[in-house]
N, C-alpha and C positions, 0 to 999 in steps of 0.2 A: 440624213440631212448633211448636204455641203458642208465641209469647215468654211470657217466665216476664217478671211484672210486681214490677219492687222497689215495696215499700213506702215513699211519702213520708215523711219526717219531721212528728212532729204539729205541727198551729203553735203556737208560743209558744216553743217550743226552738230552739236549736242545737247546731250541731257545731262545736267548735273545734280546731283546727290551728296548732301554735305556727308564729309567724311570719309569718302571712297576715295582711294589715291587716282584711281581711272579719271575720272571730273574733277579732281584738286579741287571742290568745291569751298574747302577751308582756305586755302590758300588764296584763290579768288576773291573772296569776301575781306581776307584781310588785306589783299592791295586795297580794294572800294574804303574800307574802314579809318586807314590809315591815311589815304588821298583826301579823306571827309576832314580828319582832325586835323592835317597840315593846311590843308587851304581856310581854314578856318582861322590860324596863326597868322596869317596871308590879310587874312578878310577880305576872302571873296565870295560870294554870295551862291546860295544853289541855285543854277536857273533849270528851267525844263522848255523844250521844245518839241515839238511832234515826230513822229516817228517815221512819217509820210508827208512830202510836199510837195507843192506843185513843181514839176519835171523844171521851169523854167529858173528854177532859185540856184540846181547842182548847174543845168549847163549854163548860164549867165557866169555862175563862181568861179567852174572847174574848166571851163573852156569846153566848147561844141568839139575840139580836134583831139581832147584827154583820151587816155585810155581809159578812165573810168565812166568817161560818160559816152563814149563810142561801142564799152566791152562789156562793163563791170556790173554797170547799173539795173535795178529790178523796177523797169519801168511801165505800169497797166495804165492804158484808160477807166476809168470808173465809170458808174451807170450815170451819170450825168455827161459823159463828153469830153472828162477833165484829164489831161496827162498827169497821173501824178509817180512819182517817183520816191520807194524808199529810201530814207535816207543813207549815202555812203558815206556822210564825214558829221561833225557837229558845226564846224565854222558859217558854213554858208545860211544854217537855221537860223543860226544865233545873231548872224548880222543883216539875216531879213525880220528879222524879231526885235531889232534895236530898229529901225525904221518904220515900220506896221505899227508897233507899240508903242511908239512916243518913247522909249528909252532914252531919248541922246538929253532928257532932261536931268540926266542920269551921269554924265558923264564927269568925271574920265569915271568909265563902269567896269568893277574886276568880278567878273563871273565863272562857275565853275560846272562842270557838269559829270555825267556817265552813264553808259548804257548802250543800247546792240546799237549797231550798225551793220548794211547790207552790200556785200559786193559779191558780184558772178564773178568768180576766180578759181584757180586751180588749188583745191585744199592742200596745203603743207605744216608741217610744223609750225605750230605757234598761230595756224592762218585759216582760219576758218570763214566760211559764204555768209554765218550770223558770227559777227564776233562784237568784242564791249571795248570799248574806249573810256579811259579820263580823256578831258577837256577841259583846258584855261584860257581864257582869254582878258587884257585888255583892251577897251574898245574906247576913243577918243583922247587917250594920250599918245601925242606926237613924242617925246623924251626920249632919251637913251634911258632912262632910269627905268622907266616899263618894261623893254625888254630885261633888263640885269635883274629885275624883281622877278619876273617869270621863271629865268634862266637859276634864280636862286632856288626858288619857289621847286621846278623840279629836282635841283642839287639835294634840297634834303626831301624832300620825297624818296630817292632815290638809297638816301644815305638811312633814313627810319626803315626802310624794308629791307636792309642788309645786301642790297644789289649793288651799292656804288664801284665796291671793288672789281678792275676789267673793266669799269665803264669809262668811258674816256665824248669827251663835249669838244665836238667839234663845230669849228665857228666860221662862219664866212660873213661878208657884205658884200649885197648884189649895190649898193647907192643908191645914191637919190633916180630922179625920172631921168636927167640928165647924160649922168653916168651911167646909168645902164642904156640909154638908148646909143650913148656914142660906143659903148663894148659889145653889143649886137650889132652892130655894121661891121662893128671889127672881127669879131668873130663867123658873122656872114662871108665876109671876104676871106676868110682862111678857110672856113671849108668848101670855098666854091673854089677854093686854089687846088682842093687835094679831094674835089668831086669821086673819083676814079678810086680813090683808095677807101671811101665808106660802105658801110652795109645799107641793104634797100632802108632799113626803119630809119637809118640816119638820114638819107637821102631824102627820105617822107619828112623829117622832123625840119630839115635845112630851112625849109619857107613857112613854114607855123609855127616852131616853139624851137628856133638853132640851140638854145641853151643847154637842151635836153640831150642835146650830143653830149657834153662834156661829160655824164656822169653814165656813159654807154657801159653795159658789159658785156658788148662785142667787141670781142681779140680782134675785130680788123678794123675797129673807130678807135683803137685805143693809141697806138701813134700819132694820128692823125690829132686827137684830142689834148692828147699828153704836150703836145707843142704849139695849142694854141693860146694867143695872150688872155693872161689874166687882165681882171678889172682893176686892181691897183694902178695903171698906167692912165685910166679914164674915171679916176673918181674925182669930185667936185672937190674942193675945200672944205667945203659943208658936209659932205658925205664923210669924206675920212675924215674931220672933226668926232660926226654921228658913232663912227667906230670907234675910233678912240676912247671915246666916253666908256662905252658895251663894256670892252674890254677892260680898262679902268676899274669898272665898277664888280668888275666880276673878279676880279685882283683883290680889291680894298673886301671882298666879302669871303676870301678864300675859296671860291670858286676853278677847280683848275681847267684850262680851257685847251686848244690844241686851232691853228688853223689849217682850215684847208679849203685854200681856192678853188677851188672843182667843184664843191658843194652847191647847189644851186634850186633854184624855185623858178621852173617854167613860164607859168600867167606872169603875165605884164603888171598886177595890180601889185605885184611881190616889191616891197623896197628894205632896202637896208639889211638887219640881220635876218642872216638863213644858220638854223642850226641842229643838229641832231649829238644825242646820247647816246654812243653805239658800245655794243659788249660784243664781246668775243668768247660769249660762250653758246651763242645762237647758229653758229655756222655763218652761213652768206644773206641768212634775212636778220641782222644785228643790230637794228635800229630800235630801241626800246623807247624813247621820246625823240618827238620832230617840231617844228615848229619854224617861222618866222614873221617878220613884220609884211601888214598885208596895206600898206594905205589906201591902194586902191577899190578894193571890192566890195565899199559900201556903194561908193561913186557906181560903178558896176554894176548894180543892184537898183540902183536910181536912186540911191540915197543922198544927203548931203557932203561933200569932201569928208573923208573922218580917216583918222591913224587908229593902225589896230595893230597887237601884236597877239601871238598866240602859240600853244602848244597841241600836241594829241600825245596819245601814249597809249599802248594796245596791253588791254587787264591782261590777257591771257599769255603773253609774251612775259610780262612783268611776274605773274600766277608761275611761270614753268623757273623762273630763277633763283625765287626764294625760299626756305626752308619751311618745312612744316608747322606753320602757329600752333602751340598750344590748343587743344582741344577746348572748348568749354564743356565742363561734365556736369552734373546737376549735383550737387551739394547733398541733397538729404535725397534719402529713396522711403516713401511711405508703403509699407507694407499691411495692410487690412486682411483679417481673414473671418470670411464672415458674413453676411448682409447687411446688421448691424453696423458690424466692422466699417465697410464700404462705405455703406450711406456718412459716417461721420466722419471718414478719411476724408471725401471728400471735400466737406469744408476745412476741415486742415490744409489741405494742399493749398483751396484757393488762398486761406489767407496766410499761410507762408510766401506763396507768391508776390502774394502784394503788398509782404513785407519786405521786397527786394529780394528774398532766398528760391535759390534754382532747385527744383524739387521734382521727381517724377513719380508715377506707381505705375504698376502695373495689374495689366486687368483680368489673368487667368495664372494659374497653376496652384501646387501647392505652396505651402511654407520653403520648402527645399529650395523647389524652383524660382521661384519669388527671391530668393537669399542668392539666388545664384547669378540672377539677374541684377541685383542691389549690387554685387561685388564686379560684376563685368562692365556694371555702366560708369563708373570710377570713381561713385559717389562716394561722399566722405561717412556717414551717416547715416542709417536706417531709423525708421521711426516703426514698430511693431504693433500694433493695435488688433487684439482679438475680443472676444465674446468676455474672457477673463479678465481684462485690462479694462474694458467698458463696464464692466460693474464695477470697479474698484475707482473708476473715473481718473483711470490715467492711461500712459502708454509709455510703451519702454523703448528706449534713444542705446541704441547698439553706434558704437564708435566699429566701424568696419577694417579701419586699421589694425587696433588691435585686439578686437572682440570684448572687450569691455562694455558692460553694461548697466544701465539705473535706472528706475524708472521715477517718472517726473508725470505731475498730477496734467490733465486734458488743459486745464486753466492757466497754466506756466507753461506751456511746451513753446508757443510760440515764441516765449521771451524768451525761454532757454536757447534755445535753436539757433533763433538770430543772433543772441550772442557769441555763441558757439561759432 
C-alpha cells in the first residue's frame, strides 16, 4: 500500500505548542493576556469581527493603488458570486461594523480587539502570511485627548511587558484636510522638479499616493526626499493647535515622544497624528505599534463624517522581545494506583479543580514513574492514593520539595490542599 502523504504546512504559518521555545507559545499568550488587562484599565471594550469580508470594505479603506490590496491580499469568490476577502488589518472591519451595526449610538466608542490576520508577503522575521495583531481604536472622538489616551494606552502596554526599553514614539502630523491638501501640491511640485532622479515605484507613487515617497528605502529617492518641504510650513491654525495639544498631553502623562516629519500615512482619509513605537532590536522591520488619526474612512465607507483614531501592534513581534513568562505548573499532581485508586482520584481532581487548584494525573506507568512525572511537571504537591489508603479512607500529600509526608483523611483533603 502507497504511503499516504501529509500535507505540509503553507509557508508563512505556524503551529504553536504552549511551552516549546520554537512557537514562544507562552510568551504569545502573555502579550494577549496582558493587552486584555491593560485595555481593560483603559475601558475599552472586546469587540469581534469577522475574519472574512466583502473584498469592497479593504479596497474602499486601503486604497484600490495599496500594496496590500494590489499584492498582499487572499482574495476568493465564494459559491454565491461574492468577492470576499480575508481580512489584512482590523480597522476597516471595525469601521464598517460601526455603520452596519448602528454603533455610532455608541459613541465616542473605545474598543479593542486580537487575532490572525492575512497577507501574501515574503515570510521574514517577526512576519508571517497568518500572523495576530492587538487592535485599539477610538471611533467618534474628534479631540486631541483620544489620540494622547491611545498613545498612553500603548506607553504602558508596552512598559507591563518589559519592552519599552529601545523603544522610542515617534510622532508626526499630517493636519487637517487643508493642510495636507496644500503640502501635497507642495510636495508634487518637488518631485516633478527632480523626476530624473527617483526610482520607477516612486515615479508610480508621484500621481496616487506622492506622500509615500517620503518614507522610500531606495538609496536613489532618498535625496530627493530628504529635501523635500515638510508640512509645518502648510499647517492651519487649527491643525497645529490639534498638535500641540497630542504633544502636551503626552508631556503632562510622561509619555516620551520624538518627532519625525517623514513619518507619514498615504490614504487621504489619514488626518492629524501619524505615529509609530519603533525598537531597535528588530533590525530594519522595527515597528512594534503604528497607528493614527483616520477622519476620513467612515465617510469612505459611506458612513456618516466620524473622527477616528487608532493603533495595531503585531503579537508576534511584541512575542520575540520579551522574556520568558513564568510557566504556569499544576500545583498538586494526583497519583492513584489501582482501579479503585483511579476511579476515586478522579473525583478528587475534578473537585480540586473547581476549587480553583491547578492539579494533573497521570494515566499509565508505575509508582516510580508517576513520581517522576509528579517531580518533572513542577508541581508543588503529590496526592498518593492506593488500594491501602482507600481502606483506611485517606491519602497521603507528599510536599515534592522536600519529601516530607502525612496523610490526611479522603474528607479533609480538599480543604487541606486548598489551603496549602
Amino acid at each position: 500500500m502507497a504511503k499516504i502523504e501529509t500535507p505540509r504546512p503553507v509557508r508563512g504559518t505556524q503551529d504553536m505548542l504552549g511551552g516549546t521555545s520554537e512557537a514562544f507559545q507562552e510568551r504569545f499568550a502573555h502579550v494577549v493576556a496582558t493587552f486584555d488587562r491593560v485595555r481593560k484599565l483603559y475601558g475599552f471594550q472586546r469587540v469581534e469581527v469577522p475574519v472574512f469580508e466583502s473584498t469592497a470594505v479593504f479596497a474602499r479603506s486601503l486604497g484600490e493603488s495599496t500594496d496590500v490590496v494590489s499584492k498582499e491580499m487572499y482574495t476568493f469568490e465564494d459559491r454565491g458570486g461574492d468577492s470576499i476577502t480575508l481580512r489584512p488589518e482590523f480597522t476597516a472591519g471595525i469601521s464598517r461594523a460601526y455603520i452596519t451595526e448602528g454603533w455610532q449610538q455608541y459613541a465616542p466608542l473605545k474598543v479593542a480587539t486580537h487575532g490572525p490576520l492575512f497577507r501574501y508577503e515574503r515570510p521574514q522575521k517577526g512576519r508571517f502570511r497568518q500572523f495576530h495583531q492587538l487592535d485599539a481604536e477610538i471611533i467618534g472622538a474628534g479631540e486631541p485627548g483620544a489620540d494622547v489616551e491611545l498613545l498612553v494606552l500603548a506607553d504602558q502596554l508596552l512598559r507591563e511587558l518589559g519592552v519599552s526599553e529601545g523603544v522610542t514614539l515617534n510622532l508626526n502630523t499630517l493636519g487637517d484636510g487643508p493642510s495636507r491638501d496644500a503640502w501635497r501640491a507642495a510636495l508634487i511640485a518637488h518631485f516633478e522638479a527632480h523626476r530624473d532622479q527617483l526610482s520607477e515605484e516612486s515615479l508610480d507613487r508621484l500621481q496616487r499616493n506622492p506622500l509615500r515617497i517620503l518614507d522610500s528605502k531606495d538609496p536613489r529617492d532618498r535625496p530627493v526626499a530628504d529635501s523635500a518641504p515638510d508640512i509645518d510650513a502648510y499647517l492651519t491654525d487649527e491643525a497645529r493647535t490639534f498638535f500641540e495639544k497630542v504633544t502636551a498631553g503626552l508631556d503632562a502623562a510622561g509619555v516620551a515622544w520624538e518627532r519625525n516629519a517623514r513619518l507619514v500615512r498615504g490614504l487621504d482619509y489619514y488626518r492629524h497624528t501619524a505615529f509609530e513605537f519603533i525598537t531597535d532590536r528588530l533590525g530594519a522591520q522595527g515597528t512594534v505599534v503604528g497607528g493614527g488619526r483616520y477622519d476620513g474612512l467612515i465617510e469612505n465607507l459611506g458612513g456618516p463624517s466620524t473622527p477616528a483614531v487608532g493603533w495595531a501592534a503585531g503579537i508576534e513581534r511584541l512575542a520575540m522581545l520579551i522574556d520568558m513568562p513564568v510557566i504556569e505548573r499544576p500545583t498538586v499532581a494526583v497519583i492513584p494506583m489501582g482501579e479503585a485508586a483511579e476511579t476515586r482520584a478522579t473525583g478528587i481532581i475534578a473537585d480540586l479543580r473547581r476549587a480553583g487548584v491547578a492539579c494533573d494525573m497521570g494515566y499509565r506507568g508505575n509508582m516510580k514513574k508517576r513520581m517522576q512525572r509528579a517531580n518533572a511537571s513542577g508541581a508543588a504537591w503529590a496526592v498518593i492514593l492506593g488500594d491501602d489508603e482507600l481502606a483506611r479512607g485517606e491519602a497521603a500529600i507528599r510536599n515534592l520539595g522536600t519529601g516530607e509526608q502525612e496523610a490526611v483523611s479522603l474528607d479533609a483533603l480538599i480543604g487541606k490542599l486548598t489551603a496549602l
